[in-house]
C-alpha positions as CSV (number, residue, x, y, z in Angstrom):
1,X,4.9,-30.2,32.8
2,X,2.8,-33.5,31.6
3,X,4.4,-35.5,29.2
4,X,2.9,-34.9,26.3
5,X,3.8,-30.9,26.8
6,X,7.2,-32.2,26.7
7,X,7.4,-34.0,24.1
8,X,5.6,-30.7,22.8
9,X,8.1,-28.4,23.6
10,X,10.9,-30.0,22.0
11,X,9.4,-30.6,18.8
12,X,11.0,-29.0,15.8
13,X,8.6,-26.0,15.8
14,X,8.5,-26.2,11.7
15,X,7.2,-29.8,12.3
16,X,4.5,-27.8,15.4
17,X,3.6,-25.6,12.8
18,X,2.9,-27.2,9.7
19,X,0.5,-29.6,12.0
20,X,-1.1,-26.6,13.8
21,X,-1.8,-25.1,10.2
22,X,-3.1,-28.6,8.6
23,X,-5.7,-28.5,11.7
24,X,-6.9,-25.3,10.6
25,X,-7.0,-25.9,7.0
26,X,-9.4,-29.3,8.1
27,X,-12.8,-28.5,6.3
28,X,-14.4,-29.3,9.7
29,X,-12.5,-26.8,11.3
30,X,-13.9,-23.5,12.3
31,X,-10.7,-21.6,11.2
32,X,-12.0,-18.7,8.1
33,X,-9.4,-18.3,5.0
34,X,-8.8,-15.2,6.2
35,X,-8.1,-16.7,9.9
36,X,-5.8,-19.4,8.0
37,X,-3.6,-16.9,6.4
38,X,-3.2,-14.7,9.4
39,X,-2.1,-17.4,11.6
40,X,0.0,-18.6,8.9
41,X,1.9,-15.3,8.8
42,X,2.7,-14.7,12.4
43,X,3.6,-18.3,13.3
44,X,6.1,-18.3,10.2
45,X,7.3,-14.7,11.5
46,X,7.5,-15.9,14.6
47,X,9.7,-19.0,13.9
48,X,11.9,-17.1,11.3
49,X,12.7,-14.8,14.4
50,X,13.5,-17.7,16.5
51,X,16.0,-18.7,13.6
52,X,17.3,-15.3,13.6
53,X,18.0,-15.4,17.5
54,X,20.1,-18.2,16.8
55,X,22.2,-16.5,14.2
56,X,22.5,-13.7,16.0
57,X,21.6,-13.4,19.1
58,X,18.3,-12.2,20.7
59,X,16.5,-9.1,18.9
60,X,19.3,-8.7,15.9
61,X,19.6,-6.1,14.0
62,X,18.3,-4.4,11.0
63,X,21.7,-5.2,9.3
64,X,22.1,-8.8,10.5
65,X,18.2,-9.7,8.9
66,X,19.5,-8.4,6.0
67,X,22.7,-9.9,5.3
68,X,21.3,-13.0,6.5
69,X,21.9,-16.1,3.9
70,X,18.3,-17.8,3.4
71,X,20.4,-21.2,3.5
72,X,21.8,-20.2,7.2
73,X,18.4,-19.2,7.9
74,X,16.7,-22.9,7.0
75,X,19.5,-24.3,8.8
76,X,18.8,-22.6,11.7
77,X,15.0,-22.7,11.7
78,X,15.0,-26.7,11.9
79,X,17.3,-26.3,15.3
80,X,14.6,-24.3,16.7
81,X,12.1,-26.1,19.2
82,X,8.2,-25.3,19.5
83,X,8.6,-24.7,22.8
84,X,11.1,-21.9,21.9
85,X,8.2,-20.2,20.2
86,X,6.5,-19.6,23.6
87,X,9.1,-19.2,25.8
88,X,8.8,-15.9,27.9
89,X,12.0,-15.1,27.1
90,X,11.7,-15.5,23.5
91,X,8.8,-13.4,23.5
92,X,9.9,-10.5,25.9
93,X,11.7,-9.1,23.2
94,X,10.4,-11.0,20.3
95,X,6.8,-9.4,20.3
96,X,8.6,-5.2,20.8
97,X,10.9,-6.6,18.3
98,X,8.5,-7.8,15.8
99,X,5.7,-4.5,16.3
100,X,9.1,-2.0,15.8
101,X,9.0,-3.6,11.8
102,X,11.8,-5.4,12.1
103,X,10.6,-8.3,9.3
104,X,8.4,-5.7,7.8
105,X,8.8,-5.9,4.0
106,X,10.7,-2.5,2.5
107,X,8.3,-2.0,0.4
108,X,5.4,-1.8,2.8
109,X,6.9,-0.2,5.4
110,X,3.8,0.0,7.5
111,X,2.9,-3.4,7.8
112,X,3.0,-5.2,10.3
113,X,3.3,-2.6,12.6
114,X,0.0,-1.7,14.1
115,X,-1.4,-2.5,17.2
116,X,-3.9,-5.5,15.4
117,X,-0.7,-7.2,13.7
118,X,0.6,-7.0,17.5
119,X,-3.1,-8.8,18.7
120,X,-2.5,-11.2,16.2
121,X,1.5,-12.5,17.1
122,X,-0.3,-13.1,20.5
123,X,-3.2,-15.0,19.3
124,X,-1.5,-16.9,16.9
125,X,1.5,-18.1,19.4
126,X,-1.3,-19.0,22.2
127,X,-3.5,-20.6,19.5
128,X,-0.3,-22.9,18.8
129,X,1.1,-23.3,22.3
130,X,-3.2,-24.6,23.0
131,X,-3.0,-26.9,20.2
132,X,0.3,-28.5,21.5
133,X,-0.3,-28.3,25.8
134,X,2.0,-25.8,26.3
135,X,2.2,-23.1,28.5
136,X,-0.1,-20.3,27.1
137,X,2.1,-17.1,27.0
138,X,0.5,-14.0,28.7
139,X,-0.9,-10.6,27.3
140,X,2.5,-9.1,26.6
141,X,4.0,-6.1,24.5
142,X,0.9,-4.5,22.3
143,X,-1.6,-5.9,23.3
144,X,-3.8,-3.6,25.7
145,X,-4.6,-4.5,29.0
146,X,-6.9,-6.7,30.1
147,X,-9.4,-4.4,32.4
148,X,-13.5,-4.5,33.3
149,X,-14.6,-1.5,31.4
150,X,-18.3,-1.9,31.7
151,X,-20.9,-4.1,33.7
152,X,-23.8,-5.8,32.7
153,X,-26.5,-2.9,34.3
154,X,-24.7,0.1,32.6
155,X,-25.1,-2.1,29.0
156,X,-28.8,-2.8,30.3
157,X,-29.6,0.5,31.4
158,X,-27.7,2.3,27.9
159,X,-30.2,0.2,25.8
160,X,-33.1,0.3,27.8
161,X,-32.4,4.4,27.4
162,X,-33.0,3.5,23.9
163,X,-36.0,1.5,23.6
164,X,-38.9,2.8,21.8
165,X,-36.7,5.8,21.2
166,X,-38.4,8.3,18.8
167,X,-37.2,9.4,16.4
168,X,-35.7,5.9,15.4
169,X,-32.6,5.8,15.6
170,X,-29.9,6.0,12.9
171,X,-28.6,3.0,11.0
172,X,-25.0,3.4,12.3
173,X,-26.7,3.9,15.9
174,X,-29.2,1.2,15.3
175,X,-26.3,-1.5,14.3
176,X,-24.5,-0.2,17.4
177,X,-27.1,-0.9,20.2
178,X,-28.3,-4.6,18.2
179,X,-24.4,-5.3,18.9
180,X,-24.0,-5.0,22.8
181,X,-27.1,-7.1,22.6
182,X,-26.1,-9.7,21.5
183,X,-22.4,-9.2,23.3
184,X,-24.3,-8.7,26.6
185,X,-25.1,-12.4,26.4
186,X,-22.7,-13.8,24.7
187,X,-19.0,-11.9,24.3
188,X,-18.3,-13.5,20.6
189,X,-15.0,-12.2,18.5
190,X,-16.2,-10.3,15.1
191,X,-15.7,-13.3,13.2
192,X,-18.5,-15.1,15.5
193,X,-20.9,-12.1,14.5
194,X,-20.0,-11.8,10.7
195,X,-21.4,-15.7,10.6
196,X,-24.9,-14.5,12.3
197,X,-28.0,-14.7,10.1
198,X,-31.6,-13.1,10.7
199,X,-32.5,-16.7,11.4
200,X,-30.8,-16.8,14.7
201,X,-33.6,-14.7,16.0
202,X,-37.3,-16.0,16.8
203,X,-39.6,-14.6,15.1
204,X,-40.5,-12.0,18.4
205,X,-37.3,-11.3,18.5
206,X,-37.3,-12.7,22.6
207,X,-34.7,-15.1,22.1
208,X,-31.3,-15.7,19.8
209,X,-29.4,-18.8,19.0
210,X,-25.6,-17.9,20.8
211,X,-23.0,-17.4,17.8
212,X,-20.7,-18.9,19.9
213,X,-22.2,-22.4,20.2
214,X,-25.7,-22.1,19.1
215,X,-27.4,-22.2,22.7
216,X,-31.0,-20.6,22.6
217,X,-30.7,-17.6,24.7
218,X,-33.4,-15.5,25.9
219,X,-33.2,-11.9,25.5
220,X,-33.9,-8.8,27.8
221,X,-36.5,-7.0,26.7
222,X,-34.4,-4.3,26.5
223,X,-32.2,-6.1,24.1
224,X,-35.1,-7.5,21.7
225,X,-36.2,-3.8,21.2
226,X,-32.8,-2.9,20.1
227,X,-33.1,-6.0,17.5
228,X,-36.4,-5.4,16.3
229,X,-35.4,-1.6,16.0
230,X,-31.8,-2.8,13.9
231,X,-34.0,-5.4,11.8
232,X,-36.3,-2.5,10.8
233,X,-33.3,-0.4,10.0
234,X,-31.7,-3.5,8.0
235,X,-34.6,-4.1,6.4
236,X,-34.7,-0.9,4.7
237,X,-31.0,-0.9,3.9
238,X,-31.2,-4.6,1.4
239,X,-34.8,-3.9,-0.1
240,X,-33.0,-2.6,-3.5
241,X,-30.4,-5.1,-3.4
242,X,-30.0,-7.1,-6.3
243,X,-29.1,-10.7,-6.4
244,X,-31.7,-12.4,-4.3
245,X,-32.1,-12.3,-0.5
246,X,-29.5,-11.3,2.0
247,X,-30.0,-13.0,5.2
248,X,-26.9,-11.6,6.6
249,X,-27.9,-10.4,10.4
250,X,-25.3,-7.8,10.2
251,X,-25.4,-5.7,6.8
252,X,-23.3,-1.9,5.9
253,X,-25.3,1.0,7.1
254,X,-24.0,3.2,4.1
255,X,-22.7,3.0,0.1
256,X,-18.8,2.7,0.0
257,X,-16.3,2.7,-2.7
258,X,-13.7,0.5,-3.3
259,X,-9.9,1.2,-3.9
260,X,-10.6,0.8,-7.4
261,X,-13.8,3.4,-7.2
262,X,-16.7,0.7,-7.7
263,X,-19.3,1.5,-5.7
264,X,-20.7,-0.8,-3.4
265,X,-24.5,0.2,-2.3
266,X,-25.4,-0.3,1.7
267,X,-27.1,-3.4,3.3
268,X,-24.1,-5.7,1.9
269,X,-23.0,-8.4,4.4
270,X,-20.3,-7.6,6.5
271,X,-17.2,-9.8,7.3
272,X,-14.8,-9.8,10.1
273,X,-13.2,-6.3,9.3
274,X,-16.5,-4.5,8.3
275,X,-17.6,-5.8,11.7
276,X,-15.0,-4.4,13.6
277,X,-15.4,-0.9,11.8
278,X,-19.1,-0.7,11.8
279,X,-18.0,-1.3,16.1
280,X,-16.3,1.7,16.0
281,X,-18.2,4.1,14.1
282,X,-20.6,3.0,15.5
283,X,-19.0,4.0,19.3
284,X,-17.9,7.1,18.1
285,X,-21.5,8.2,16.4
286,X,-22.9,7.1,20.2
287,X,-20.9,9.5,22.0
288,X,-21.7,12.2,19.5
289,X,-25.4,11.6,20.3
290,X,-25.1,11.7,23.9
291,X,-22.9,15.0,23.7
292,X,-26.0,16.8,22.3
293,X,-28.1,14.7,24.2
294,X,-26.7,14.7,27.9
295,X,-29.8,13.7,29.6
296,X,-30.3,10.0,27.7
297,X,-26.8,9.4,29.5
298,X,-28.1,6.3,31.8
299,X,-26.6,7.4,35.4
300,X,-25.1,4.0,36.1
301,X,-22.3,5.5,33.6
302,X,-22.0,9.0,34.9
303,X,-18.9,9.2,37.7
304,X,-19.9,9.6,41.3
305,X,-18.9,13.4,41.0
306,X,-19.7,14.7,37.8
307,X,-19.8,18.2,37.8
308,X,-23.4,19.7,36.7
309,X,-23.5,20.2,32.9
310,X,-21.3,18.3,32.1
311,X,-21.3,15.5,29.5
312,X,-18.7,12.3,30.8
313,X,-17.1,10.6,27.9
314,X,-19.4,7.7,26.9
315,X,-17.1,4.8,29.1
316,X,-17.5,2.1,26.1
317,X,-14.4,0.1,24.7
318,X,-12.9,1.6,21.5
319,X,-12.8,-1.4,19.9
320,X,-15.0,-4.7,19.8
321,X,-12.0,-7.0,20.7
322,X,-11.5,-5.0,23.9
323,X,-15.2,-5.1,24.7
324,X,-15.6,-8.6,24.4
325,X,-12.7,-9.2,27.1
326,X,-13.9,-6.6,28.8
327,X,-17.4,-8.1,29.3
328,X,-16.1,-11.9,29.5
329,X,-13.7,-10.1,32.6
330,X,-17.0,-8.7,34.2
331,X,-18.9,-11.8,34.1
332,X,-20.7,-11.5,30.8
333,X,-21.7,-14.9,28.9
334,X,-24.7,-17.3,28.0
335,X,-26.0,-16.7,31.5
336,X,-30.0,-16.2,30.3
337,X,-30.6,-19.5,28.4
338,X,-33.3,-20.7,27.3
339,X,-35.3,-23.6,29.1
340,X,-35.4,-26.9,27.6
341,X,-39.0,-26.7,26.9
342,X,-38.8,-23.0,26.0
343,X,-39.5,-21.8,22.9
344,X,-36.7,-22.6,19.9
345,X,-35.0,-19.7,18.1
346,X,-36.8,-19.5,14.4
C-alpha cells in the first residue's frame, strides 16, 4: 500500500468521515442534497457498527445495540480506524448485518432494509475508501451481480424497431426508448439524467451534449428518432403547465398525487427517484407491448431456440442502475463523439 493509503487507513474514521462529507458539501462539488444526506447516513451507520464491533464483538445482537450506553458507544467510535470501515472482514458481515435492520429505527421498521439502502452502504463505503486511496471494497452482500445483460446491436436494433413507429408511441414508451438512447452512448446514473435539459440536444436532434461530462456526441439515427419522437411526446405533456417554461429533458408522463392528496399534473421535472421509476414503468409497459406485439421483437433478442409462437421475456435490466453497469460491462460509453469541427450541440 502507498503511503498516503496508510496514513489513510489508520485515520480515526470520524476524522475520514467528517472530511469526506465537507468535500461533498463544497459548492463546487457535484454531490446533490439528496446525495449529501444519503452518504451521510450510511457512512455514520457504518462507523457506529464498527463501534459496536468493538463493544461487542463482530455482528452483535439485537439486545447488545440496545443496551448499549451512547457514552460507550462515542468512546468506542474514536478507536475505530477508516480503514476498518473497508476492511473485507468488516464488511463480510457488516453489509448482511446492516440489510437484516439491525440499526433500523423501531419505529420504521422497514427502513433501511431494501435492496437500494443495500446499493447505497456499498456506494457510500467505496465513495469514502476513493476519496482516501484505499482499497475499494468489492460488490458484496445486496448488491446484484455485476453481469452483461444487453449489447450495443440488440439496443440498436430495439429502437430502430421503433423508429417512425405508427401509431406514436405512448408517453411512458416514448420516455423509455429516449432513455437507452441516451444510455447507449453514455451509461450515466439517474442523477446524471435528472440534470439533462432539452438544450443538450441540437436542434436536429443528431447529436447530444454527454450528461456525464458534456462531450458532444453524435447520435444514431436510430437514436435521434427515438428523441424527436419523446420531445413531441414532452412537448405535449408541459403545454398547460403553469409557471413559465420547463426545459427539463426528462418530464412525468402522467398526473400523480401526493401523500397528502395534491395533485400534481404531468410534464413536471423529474429528479433522481422519478427517474428511476419512470425506468421501470417504463420496462414493464415495453414488455407488455411486445407480448401483444411478438413480431416488433428485434431477433438479436430472441434465444437461439425459441420455440415458434412464443413471446421471450423482453431481456432488459429491471432497473436503470443495473442497466448502466450492465452497458458500461458490455463496452458501452462516449464511443461516437463528435468531431472537433463537427457541429456543436444547441
Amino acid at each position: 500500500m502507498r503511503r498516503n493509503g496508510l496514513l489513510s487507513w489508520t485515520m480515526r474514521a470520524s476524522e475520514a468521515l467528517e472530511r469526506h462529507l465537507a468535500r461533498l458539501a463544497d459548492p463546487g462539488a457535484p454531490a446533490s442534497r439528496s446525495l449529501l444526506r444519503q452518504r451521510r447516513w450510511a457512512l455514520r451507520h457504518a462507523l457506529t457498527a464498527a463501534a459496536l464491533a468493538r463493544l461487542h464483538g463482530p455482528a452483535p445482537l439485537p439486545q447488545d445495540v440496545a443496551a448499549t450506553e451512547q457514552d460507550d458507544l462515542d468512546r468506542a467510535m474514536h478507536g475505530v480506524a477508516a480503514g476498518d470501515l473497508v476492511d473485507p472482514a468488516f464488511l463480510a458481515w457488516y453489509l448482511p448485518w446492516a440489510a437484516d435492520g439491525a440499526l433500523t429505527d423501531p419505529a420504521r421498521p422497514s427502513a433501511g432494509r431494501s435492496p437500494a439502502a443495500a446499493r447505497a452502504r456499498v456506494a457510500a463505503l467505496r465513495a469514502l475508501a476513493a476519496d482516501l486511496d484505499l482499497p475499494a471494497p468489492g460488490h458484496t452482500h445486496g448488491t446484484p451481480e455485476l453481469r452483461t445483460v444487453i449489447a450495443r446491436r440488440p439496443v440498436e436494433d430495439l429502437l430502430r424497431a421503433f423508429a417512425g413507429h405508427r401509431p406514436r408511441p405512448t408517453a411512458t414508451r416514448a420516455r423509455l426508448l429516449a432513455m437507452l438512447a441516451v444510455m447507449d452512448l453514455d451509461p450515466v446514473g439517474p442523477t446524471a439524467l435528472a440534470a439533462m435539459d432539452v438544450r443538450d440536444l441540437s436542434p436536429d436532434v443528431t447529436t447530444l451534449r454527454a450528461p456525464s461530462d458534456g462531450r458532444p456526441l453524435a447520435l444514431s439515427p436510430a437514436g435521434t428518432a427515438a428523441l424527436r419522437a419523446w420531445l413531441s411526446v414532452r412537448e405535449e405533456l408541459v403545454a398547460h403547465l403553469d409557471g413559465g417554461a420547463v426545459h427539463a429533458l426528462w418530464v412525468s408522463a402522467h398526473g400523480l398525487r401526493d401523500a397528502d392528496g395534491t395533485a400534481r399534473p404531468p410534464g413536471l421535472p423529474l429528479r433522481t427517484r422519478g427517474i428511476e421509476r419512470a425506468y421501470a414503468r417504463g420496462v414493464r409497459a415495453l414488455r407488455r407491448h411486445l407480448a401483444a406485439y411478438p413480431e416488433r421483437v428485434p431477433h438479436s433478442l430472441l434465444p437461439e431456440h425459441a420455440p415458434p409462437g412464443t413471446v421471450p421475456p423482453l431481456d432488459l435490466p429491471p432497473s436503470l442502475e443495473l442497466l448502466r453497469r450492465s452497458l458500461l460491462a458490455a463496452g458501452h460509453g462516449p464511443a461516437r463523439e463528435v468531431p472537433p469541427d463537427g457541429p456543436e450541440p444547441g
